[in-house]
C-alpha positions in Angstrom: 122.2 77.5 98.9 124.6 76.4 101.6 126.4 72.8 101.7 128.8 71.1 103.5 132.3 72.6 103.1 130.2 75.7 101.6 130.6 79.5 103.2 127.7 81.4 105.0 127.6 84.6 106.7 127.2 83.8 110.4 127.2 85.5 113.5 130.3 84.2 115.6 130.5 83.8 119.0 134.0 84.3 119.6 134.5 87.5 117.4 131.2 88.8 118.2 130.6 89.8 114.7 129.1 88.4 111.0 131.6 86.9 109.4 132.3 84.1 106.6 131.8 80.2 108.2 132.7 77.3 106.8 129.6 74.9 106.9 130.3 71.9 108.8 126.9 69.9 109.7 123.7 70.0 108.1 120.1 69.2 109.3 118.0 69.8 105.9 118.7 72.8 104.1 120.1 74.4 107.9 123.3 74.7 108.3 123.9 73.4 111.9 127.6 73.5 113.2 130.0 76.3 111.1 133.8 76.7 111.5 134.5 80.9 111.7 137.0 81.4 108.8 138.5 84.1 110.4 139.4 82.8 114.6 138.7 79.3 113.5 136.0 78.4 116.6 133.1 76.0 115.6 130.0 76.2 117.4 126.0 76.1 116.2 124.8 78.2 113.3 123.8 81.9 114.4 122.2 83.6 111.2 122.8 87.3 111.4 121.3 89.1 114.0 118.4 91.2 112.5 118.1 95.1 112.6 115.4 96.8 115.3 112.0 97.5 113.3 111.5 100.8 111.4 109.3 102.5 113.8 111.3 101.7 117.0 111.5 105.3 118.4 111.7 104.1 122.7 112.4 100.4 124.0 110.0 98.7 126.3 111.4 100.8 129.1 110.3 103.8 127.5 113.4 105.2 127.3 114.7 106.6 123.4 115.8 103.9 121.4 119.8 104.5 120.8 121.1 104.6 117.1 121.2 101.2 115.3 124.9 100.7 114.8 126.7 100.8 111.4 126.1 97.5 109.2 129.1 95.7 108.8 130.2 94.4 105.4 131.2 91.3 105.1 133.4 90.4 101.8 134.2 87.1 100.5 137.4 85.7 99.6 136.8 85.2 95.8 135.9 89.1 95.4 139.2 90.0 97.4 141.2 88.2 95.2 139.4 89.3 92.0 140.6 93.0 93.0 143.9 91.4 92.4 146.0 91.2 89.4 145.4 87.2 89.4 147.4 87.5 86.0 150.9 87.7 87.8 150.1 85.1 90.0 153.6 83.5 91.3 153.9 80.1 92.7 155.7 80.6 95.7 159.4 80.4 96.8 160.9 81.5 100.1 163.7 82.5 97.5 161.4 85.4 95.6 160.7 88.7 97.2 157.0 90.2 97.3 154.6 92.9 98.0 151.5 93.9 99.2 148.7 92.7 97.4 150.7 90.6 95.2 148.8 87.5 94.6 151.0 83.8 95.3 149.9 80.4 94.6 151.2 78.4 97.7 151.2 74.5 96.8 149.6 73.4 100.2 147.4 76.8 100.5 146.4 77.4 97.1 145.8 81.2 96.1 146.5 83.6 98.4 147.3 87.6 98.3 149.8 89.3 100.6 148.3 91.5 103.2 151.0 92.5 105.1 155.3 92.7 104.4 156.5 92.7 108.1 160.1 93.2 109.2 162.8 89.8 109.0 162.1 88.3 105.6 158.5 87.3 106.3 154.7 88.2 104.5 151.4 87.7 105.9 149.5 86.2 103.1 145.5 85.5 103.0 144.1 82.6 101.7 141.0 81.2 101.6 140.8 79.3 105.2 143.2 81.0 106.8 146.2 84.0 107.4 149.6 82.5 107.3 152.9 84.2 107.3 155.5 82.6 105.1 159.2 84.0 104.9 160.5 85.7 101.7 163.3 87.3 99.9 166.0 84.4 101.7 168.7 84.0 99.6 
């Protein structure tokens, strides 16, 4: 059941694709205004677009119906980082030196994993809201 501050799957307008939202406004039991976790826009609640019917075989036109595209798959945060060893969990320091996948617990951020070691001392780690790159390994 969504809430305020909950996630839905939504349909975003600036990606173009069903992602995780951030539920902002309510009317009822509807969410009504989401925040896209992944580009961060806001707009109105878009539930996922449905697929065509089985027995769709040539459009109004009567031309043949193209191929329904692949279904995307959305994954959640939570069962990212429980593919993670959440057991070596490290609070973070711009001091200690990490690797992909490696799961930090940022004191602003939270829990996070690292997604990407780029060149110059710096890691793109994912948390919950948002992808931030921190540095690492700085003496």
């Amino acid at each position: 059941m969504a809430k305020v501050g909950g996630e839905v799957d939504c349909l975003c307008t600036k990606c173009g694709l069903t992602l995780a939202h951030t539920v902002i406004a309510m009317l009822g039991d509807q969410p009504v205004k989401v925040e896209c976790n992944t580009c961060h826009g806001v707009h109105k609640y878009r539930s996922a677009p449905a697929g065509r019917p089985a027995g769709a075989g040539r459009s109004a036109a009567g031309k043949p119906a193209r191929a329904p595209a692949a279904q995307k798959v959305v994954i959640g945060f939570d069962e990212l980082l429980r593919e993670r060893n959440m057991a070596a969990a490290q609070r973070y320091s711009p001091k200690v030196t990490y690797g992909v996948d490696q799961v930090i617990e940022h004191p602003t951020f939270g829990l996070g994993f690292v997604s990407e070691v780029k060149d110059g001392g710096k890691v793109s780690v994912t948390f919950r809201t948002e992808v931030k790159v921190l540095v690492h390994g700085k003496a």
